[in-house]
C-alpha positions in Angstrom: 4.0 -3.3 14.8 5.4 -1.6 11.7 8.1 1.4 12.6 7.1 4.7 11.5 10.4 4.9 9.4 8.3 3.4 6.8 5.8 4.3 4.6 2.5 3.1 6.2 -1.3 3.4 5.9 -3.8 2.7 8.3 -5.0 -0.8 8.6 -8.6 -0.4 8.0 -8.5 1.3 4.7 -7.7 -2.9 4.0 -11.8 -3.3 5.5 -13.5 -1.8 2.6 -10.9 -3.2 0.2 -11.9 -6.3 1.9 -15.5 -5.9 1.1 -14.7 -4.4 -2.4 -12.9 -7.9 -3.2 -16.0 -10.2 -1.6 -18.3 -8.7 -3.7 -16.2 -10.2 -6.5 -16.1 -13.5 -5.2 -12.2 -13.2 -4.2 -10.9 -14.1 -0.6 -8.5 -11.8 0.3 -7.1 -13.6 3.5 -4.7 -15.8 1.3 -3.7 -13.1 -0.6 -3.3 -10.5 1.8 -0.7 -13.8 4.0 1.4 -14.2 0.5 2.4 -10.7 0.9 2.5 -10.6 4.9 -0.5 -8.6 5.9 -2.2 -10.2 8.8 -6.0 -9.4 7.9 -6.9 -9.4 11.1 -5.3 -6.0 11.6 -8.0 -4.3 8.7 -10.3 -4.2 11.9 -7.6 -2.2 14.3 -8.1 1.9 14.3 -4.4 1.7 15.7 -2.5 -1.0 13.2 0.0 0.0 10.3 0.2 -1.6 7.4 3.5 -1.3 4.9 2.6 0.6 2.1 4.9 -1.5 -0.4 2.8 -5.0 1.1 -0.6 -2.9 0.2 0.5 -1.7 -3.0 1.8 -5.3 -3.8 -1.5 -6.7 -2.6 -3.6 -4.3 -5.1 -1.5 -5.6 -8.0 -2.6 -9.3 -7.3 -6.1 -8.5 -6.6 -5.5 -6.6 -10.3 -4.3 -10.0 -11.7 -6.8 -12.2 -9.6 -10.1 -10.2 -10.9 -8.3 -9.9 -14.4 -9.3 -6.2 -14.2 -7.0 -3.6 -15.7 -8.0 -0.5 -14.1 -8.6 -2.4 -10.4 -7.3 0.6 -8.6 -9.7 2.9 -10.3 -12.9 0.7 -10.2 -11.8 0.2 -6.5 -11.8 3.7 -6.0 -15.1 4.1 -6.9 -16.5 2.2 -5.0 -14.5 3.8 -1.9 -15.8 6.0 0.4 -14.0 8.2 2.4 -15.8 7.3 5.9 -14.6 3.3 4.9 -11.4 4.2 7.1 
């Protein structure tokens, strides 16, 4: 459990990142371990992940897909009810 002294998001919003990634042919579990996010917790409503591990994790997934503007396209493809 992460304390609330940092800066957190909820664990699921990792789910539809999760899906996002799949549908690009890119596993995310190995990814998500090299930067210490357990991706087991993307399916727990009560989990906390860091937000410097999430923001670190978008910025491989930007280098593995070779996309540029990752956080937009991702974004797009987001929907709010995903959490």
């Amino acid at each position: 459990m992460i304390p609330f002294t940092q800066n957190t998001a909820i664990a699921t919003n990792g789910r539809a990142l999760q899906s996002y990634v799949a549908g690009l042919g890119v596993d995310i579990v190995p990814l998500a371990k090299a930067v210490n996010i357990d991706p087991s917790m993307f399916e727990s409503e009560h989990d906390r992940i860091s937000l410097d591990s999430f923001g670190s994790l978008l910025d491989i997934l930007a280098t593995v897909t070779s996309d540029d503007c990752f956080g937009l396209n991702y974004a797009r493809a987001y929907q709010l009810g995903d959490v």
